[in-house]
N, C-alpha and C positions, 0 to 999 in steps of 0.2 A: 304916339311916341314909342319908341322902343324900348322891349326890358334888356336892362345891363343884365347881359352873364357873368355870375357871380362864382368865383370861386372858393366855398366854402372848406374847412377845417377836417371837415369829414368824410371827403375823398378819398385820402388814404394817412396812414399813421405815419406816426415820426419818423420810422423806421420802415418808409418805403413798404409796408404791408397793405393790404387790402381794403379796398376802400368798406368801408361798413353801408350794409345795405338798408336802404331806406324805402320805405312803402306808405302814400297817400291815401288812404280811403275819403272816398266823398260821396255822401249818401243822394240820392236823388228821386225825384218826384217831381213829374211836368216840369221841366227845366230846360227842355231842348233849347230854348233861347238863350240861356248860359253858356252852356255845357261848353263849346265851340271854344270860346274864349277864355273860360277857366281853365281847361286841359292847356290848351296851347300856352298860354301864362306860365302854366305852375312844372311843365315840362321847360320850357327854355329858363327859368331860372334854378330847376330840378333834376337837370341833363341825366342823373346817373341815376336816378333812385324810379320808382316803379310807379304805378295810380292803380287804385282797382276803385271803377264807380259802383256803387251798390243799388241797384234800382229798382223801385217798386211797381216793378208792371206800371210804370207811367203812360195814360195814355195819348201825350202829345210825341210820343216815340221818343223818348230823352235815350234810350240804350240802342236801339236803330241809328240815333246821329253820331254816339260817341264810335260804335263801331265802325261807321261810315267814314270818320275821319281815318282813320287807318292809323294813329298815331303811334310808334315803336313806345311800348313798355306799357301800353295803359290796353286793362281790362273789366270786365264788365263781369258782375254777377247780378242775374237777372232773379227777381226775387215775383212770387205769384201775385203780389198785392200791397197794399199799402201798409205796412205790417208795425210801423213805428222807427223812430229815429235809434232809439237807445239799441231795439231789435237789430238794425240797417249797421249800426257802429259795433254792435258786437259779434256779427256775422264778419264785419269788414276785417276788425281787428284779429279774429281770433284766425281766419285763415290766410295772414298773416305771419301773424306768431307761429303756425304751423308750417310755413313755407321758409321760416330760418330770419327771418328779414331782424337788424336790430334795431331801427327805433319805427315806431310807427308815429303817423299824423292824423290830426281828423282836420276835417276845413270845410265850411260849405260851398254849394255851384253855384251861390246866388251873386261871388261877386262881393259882397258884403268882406267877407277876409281877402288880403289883397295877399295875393299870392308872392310877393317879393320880400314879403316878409317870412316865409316860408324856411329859407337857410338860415336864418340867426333864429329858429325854436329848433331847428336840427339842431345848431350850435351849441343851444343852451345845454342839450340833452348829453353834447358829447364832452362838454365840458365840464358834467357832474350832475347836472339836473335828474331826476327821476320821471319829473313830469314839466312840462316847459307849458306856459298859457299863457294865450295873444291874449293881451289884458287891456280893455278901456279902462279903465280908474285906477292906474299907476300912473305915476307924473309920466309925462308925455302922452300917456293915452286920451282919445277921444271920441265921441260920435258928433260929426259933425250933422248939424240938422238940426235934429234931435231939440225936443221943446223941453223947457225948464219938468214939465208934468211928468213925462218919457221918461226924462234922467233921474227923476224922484223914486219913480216907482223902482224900476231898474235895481238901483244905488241899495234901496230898503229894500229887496228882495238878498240884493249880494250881503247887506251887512245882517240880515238876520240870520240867515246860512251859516255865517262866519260864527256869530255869537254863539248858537243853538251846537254848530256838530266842531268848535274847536280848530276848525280849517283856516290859517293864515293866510288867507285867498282873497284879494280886494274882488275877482270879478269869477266867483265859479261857477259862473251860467258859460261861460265863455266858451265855444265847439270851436276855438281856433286854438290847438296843441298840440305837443307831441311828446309821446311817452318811450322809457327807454323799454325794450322787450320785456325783459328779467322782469321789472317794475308789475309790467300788466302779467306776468303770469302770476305771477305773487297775489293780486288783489281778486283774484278766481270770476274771469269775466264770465261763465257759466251759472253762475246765483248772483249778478246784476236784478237787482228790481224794477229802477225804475226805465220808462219805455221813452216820455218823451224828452225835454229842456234840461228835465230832474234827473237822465241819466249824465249830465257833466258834474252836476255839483256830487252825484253820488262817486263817481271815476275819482273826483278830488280829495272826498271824504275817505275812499279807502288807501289813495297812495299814501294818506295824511298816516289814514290806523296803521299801515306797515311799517311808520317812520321811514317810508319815501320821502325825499325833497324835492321841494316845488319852489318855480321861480314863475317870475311875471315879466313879462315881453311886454313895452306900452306899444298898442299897435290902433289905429285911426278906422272905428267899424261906420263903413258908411249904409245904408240902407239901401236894399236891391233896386234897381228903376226898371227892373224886367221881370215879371212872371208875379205871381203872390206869394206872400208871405204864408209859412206852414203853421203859424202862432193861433194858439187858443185858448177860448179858456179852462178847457179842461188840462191842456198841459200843463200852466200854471196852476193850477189847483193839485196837481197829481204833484209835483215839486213841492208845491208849501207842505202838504200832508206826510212826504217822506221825510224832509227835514225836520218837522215837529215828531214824526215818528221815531227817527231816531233820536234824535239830540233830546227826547225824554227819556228814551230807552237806556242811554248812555250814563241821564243821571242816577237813573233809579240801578241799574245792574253796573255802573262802571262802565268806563272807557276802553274802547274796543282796540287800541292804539296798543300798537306791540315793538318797541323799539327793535329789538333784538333780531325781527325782522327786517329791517329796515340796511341794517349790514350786509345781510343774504342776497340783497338784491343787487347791489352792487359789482 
């Protein structure tokens, strides 16, 4: 089936100005069997805005296919190894942010974020959002599949996050976003900690301490049917331990949340 070209809000302003530029990052690792189809997807509902894949010396040639495709706007930074996700998104984002672009996206190649939902988190961002998140556990959102057990654990990871660092965030595992520039300079992507799952919820936790605002997109996460999954248990372990890290830290020395900031970025 074909994707409907969408024309979104953020083309250009009211006043016939310049369309504001928008830049993808999508991290990658053995993915060549994605890759093909996400690019092409997220480009024909994305027509104006940029991709940079970020690839970890994959050795099923995932940075070999994307280049092969030839596709106008989309580039590749080729990275020596498998270095981490949170590494892969702060590489993506930060040269980015130096290239002038004004909202960035994260998303991954596996297909799991549908790329047509892609203009309504642009949206979200131009219409005030700070930080926009494709969200399962907002009404309308879902995983389809997905066993009663999956959506337990899931659910209690997102709601202890919430409780623990103060984040009004039903899902901030969620790598389907997009932040407004200003936003990410603010929350100093250069002393990120965490590397893997646990660099979203941390991304969440600091637009929260600037008094950045954050909305939820409900968006349908289906599960890859190509390639494997990058999921372990030490990523999961490296996230609980940051979230207990801080959200004690928070109690015992105060909340790291700085309103006043929060206007600056705007």
């Amino acid at each position: 089936m074909a994707v409907q070209l969408l024309e979104p809000m953020w083309r250009a302003d009211a006043r016939g100005g310049p369309a504001l530029r928008v830049l993808v990052v999508i991290p990658t690792y053995d993915e060549a069997d994605n890759v093909a189809d996400v690019l092409v997807r997220t480009r024909q509902v994305l027509p104006t805005a940029d991709v940079l894949v970020v690839d970890d010396g994959s050795p099923d040639g995932t940075a070999d296919r994307v280049e092969a495709l030839g596709l106008d706007g989309v580039t590749v930074l080729r990275r020596s190894g498998k270095l981490g996700l949170g590494s892969a998104y702060r590489d993506g984002l930060r040269r980015g942010l130096d290239a002038g672009y004004d909202v960035l996206v994260e998303m991954d190649a596996d297909l799991s974020h549908d790329p047509v939902m892609l203009p309504d988190l642009v949206d979200a961002v131009v219409a005030g959002a700070d930080l926009a998140i494709g969200s399962r556990y907002v009404p309308g959102g879902s995983v389809p599949g997905w066993p009663m057990w999956r959506r337990a654990i899931s659910r209690t990871g997102g709601t202890y996050a919430r409780l623990m660092l103060g984040v009004p965030v039903a899902d901030a595992t969620s790598g389907f976003r997009a932040f407004r520039a200003a936003t990410l300079e603010a929350v100093d992507l250069d002393h990120m900690r965490a590397d893997g799952y646990g660099f979203q919820v941390e991304m969440a936790y600091r637009v929260h301490s600037v008094g950045g605002s954050i909305t939820e997109i409900p968006i349908a996460f289906r599960d890859r049917t190509r390639g494997r999954s990058k999921m372990s248990t030490r990523i999961v372990a490296e996230a609980l331990w940051l979230v207990t890290r801080w959200g004690v830290r928070d109690r015992v020395f105060g909340s790291r949340r700085r309103p006043t900031v929060g206007a600056a970025v705007r």
